[in-house]
C-alpha positions in Angstrom: 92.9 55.7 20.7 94.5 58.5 22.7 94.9 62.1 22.1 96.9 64.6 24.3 95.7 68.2 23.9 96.9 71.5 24.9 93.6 72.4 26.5 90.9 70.5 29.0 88.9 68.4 26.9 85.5 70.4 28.5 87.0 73.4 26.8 87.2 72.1 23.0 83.3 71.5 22.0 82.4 68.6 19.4 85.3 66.4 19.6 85.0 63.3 17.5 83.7 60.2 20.0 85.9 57.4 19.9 88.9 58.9 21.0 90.1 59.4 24.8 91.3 62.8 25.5 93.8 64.3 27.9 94.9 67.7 28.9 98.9 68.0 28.3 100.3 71.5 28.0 104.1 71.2 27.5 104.4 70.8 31.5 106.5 68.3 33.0 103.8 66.5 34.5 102.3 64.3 32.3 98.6 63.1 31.9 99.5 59.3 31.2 101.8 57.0 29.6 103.2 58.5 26.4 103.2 55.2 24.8 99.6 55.4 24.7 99.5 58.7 22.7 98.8 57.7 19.3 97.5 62.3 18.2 99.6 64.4 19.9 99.2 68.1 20.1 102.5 70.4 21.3 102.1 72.9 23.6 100.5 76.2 22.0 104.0 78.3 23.1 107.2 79.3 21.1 109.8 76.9 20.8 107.3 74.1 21.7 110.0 72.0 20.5 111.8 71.9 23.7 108.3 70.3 25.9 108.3 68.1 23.2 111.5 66.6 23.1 111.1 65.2 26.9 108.0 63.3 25.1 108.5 62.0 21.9 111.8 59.7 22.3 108.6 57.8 24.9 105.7 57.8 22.2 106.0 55.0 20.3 102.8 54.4 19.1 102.3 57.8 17.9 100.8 58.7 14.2 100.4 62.1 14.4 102.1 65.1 15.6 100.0 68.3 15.5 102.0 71.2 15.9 100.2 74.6 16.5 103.0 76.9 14.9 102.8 77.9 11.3 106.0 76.7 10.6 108.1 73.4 11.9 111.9 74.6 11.7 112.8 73.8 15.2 111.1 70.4 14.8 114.2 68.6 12.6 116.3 67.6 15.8 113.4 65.8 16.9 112.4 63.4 13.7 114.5 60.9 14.8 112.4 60.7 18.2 109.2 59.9 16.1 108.6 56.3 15.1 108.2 54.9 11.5 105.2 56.1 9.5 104.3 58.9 12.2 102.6 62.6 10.6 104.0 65.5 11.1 101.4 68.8 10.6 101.3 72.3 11.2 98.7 75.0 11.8 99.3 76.7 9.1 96.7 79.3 8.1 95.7 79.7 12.1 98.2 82.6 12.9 97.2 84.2 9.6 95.4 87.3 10.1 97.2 87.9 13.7 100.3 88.0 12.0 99.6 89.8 9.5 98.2 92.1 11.3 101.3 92.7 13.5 103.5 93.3 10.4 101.8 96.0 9.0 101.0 97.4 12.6 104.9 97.5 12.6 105.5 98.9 9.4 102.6 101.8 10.3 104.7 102.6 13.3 108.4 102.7 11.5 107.0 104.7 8.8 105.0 107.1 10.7 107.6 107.7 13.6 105.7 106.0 16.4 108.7 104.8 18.2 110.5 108.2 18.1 107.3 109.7 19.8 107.1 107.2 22.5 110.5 108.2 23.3 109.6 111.4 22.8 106.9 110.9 25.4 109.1 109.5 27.7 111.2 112.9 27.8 108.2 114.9 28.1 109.4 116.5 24.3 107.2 118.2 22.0 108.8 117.8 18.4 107.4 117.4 15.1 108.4 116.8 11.9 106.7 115.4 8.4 106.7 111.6 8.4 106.6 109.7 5.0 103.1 107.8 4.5 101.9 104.2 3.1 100.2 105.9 0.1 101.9 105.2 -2.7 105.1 103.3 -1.1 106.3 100.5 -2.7 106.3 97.5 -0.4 107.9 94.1 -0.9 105.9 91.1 0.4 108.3 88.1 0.2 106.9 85.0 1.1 103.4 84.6 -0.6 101.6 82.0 1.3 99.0 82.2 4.1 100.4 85.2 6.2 102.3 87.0 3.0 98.6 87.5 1.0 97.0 88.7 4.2 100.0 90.9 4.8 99.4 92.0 0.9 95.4 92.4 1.1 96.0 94.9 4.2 99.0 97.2 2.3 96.5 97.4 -0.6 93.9 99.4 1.2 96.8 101.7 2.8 97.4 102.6 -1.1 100.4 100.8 -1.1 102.0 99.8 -4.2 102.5 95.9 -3.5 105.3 93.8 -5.1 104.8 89.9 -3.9 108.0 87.8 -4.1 107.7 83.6 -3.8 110.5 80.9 -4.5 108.8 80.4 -7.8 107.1 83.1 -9.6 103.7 83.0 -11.1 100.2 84.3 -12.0 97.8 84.5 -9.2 94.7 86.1 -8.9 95.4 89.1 -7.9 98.4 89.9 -10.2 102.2 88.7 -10.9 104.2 87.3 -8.1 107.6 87.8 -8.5 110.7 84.8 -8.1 112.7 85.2 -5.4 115.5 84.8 -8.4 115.0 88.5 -9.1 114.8 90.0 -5.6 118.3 91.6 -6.3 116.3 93.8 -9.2 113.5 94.1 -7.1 115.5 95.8 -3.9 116.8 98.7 -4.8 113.5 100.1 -5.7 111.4 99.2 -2.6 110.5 101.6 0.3 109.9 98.6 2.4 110.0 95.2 2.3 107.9 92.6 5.1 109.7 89.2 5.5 107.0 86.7 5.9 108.9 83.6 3.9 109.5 79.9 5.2 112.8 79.3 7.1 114.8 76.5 4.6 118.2 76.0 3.8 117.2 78.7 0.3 116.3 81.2 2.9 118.1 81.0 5.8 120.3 84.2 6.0 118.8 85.3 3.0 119.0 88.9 3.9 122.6 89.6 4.6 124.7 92.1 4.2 124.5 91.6 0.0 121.0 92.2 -0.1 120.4 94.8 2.7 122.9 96.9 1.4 121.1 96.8 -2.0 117.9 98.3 0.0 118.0 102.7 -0.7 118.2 104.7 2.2 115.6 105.1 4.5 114.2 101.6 3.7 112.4 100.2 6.4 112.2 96.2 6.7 109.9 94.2 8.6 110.3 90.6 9.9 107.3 88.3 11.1 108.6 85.7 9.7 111.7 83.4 11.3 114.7 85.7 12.9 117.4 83.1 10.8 116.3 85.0 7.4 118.0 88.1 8.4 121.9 88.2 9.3 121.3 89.9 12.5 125.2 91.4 12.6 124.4 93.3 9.2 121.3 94.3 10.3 123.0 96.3 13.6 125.3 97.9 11.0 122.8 99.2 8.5 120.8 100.5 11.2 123.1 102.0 13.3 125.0 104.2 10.7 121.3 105.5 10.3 120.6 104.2 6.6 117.8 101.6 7.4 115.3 101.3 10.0 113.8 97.4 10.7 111.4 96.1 12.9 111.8 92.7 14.2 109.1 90.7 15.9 111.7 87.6 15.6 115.2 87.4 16.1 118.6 85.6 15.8 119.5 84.5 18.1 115.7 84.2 20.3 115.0 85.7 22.6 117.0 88.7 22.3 119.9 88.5 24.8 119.2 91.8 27.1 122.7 93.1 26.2 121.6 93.1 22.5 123.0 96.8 20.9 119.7 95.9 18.8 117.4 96.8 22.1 118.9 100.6 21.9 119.9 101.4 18.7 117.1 104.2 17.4 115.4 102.7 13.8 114.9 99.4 15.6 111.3 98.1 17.1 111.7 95.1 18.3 108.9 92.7 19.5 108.9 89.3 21.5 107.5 87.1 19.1 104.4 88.4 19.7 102.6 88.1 16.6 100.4 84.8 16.5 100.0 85.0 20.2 96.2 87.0 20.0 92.7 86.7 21.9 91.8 84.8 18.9 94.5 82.5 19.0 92.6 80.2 21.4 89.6 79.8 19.5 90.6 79.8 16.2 93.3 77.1 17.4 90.5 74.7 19.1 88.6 75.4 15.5 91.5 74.1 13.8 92.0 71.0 16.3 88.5 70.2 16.2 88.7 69.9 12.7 91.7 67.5 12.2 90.6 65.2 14.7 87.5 64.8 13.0 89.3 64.3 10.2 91.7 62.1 11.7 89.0 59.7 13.4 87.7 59.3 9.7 90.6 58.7 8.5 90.4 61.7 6.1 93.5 63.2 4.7 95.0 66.0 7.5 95.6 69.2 6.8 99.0 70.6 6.4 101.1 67.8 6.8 104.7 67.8 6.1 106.3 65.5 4.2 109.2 64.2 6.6 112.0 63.9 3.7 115.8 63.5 3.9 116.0 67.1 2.8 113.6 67.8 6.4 116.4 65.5 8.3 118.7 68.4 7.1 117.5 71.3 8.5 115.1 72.1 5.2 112.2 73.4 6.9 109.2 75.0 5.1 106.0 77.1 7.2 
């Protein structure tokens, strides 16, 4: 059996023995013969999807795809390219704490100025003014898997009154999770809300114009999530007549075009998909891997793998 990984074998201690490993990472040139590649790891880089499609239509003896993303929404195009009975599996739970991490780093900075000062910086300007806190802010958390109860656990200790939002609510441990169903109640009384939902057909452009302008003023939004959940036009608009501020670590389209009005508007902090990519990515990554190839040279059950339905074929992708 073969596996193709996206870092030297040397580097990724306690492999499982009876596997032969080589070092592919989402470069042209390639280790061997794809056909030969029965676990095959994509390259640990956004939009990984586009190394992998010079590769898959060429694997066909291939079992497993391993994605390292959270989510698989750029994946669909490619199904056809993987042969019958082949997995499909995410990292899900690896980018967890980095992302989180970044949200909340970004709502700190809306909601305490930070951008304004670094312009203010800029101008060599001296101006202060009192800046609302996280104490006490209601803050919806919509998406309430791996990344949306880390965001959660974090707002908590800033005193932040949290309101979590899934596709189906429910009772979980640490309190009620709100339906999506009701996030048209739920708006108008948040001070900010952090996007951290899958991308499916449900969500995708989820927060349009309808919804944003059900947000009150001076709402600040967050996104860590997938850029496709937030009409991007409606976004401009909000923010540029000054009634909502957003920060945006993904976009529609991605990248951001450099002629973007979002790059310049004041209220928007924008950042280059920056969120999972952390010192601890690596290891915590080669953890993971390590893991699921024991797994899969036991012929355990994977983790995270993604049932590759009709609904998939469509362009119904969950993280």
């Amino acid at each position: 059996m073969t596996a193709w990984l996206p870092y030297p074998p040397g580097e990724v201690p306690g492999l499982p023995d009876g596997i032969s490993y080589q070092y592919w990472n989402g470069s042209h040139s390639l280790p061997g013969d794809p056909n030969d590649v029965r676990f095959l790891v994509g390259p640990p880089t956004p939009a990984a999807e586009h190394a992998l499609s010079r590769v898959l239509p060429h694997t066909g003896n291939l079992q497993v795809l391993q994605l390292l993303s959270s989510g698989y929404d750029g994946m669909a195009p490619l199904l056809g390219a993987m042969p019958p009975g082949a997995q499909l599996a995410t990292a899900r739970g690896v980018h967890r704490e980095a992302t989180a991490e970044l949200a909340v780093t970004l709502l700190l900075a809306l909601m305490r100025g930070v951008d304004q000062f670094i312009g203010q910086q800029a101008q060599h300007e001296w101006k202060s003014k009192v800046w609302p806190t996280l104490v006490g802010k209601r803050v919806l958390v919509v998406g309430y898997g791996a990344v949306g109860t880390a965001v959660a656990a974090r707002l908590h200790a800033f005193g932040c009154e949290v309101v979590p939002v899934a596709r189906v609510g429910r009772t979980s441990a640490a309190g009620r999770v709100y339906s999506a169903a009701v996030l048209t109640e739920l708006l108008p009384t948040a001070d900010a809300v952090v996007l951290c939902a899958p991308l499916t057909k449900a969500t995708r452009g989820m927060f349009g114009a309808d919804f944003l302008a059900l947000l009150k003023d001076g709402a600040v939004l967050v996104n860590t999530a997938r850029g496709e959940l937030v009409d991007t036009a409606a976004v401009v608009r909000e923010v540029r007549n000054g009634r909502l501020r957003v920060a945006l670590d993904v976009t529609d389209p991605e990248p951001l075009p450099a002629d973007h009005p979002l790059w310049n508007l004041p209220g928007a902090l924008i950042t280059p998909h920056a969120a999972a990519f952390t010192d601890a990515f690596r290891p915590m990554s080669i953890d993971f891997l390590r893991r699921q190839l024991h797994r899969y040279a036991g012929g355990e059950e994977l983790e995270n793998v993604i049932p590759i339905t009709q609904e998939l074929w469509a362009g119904d992708q969950a993280a």
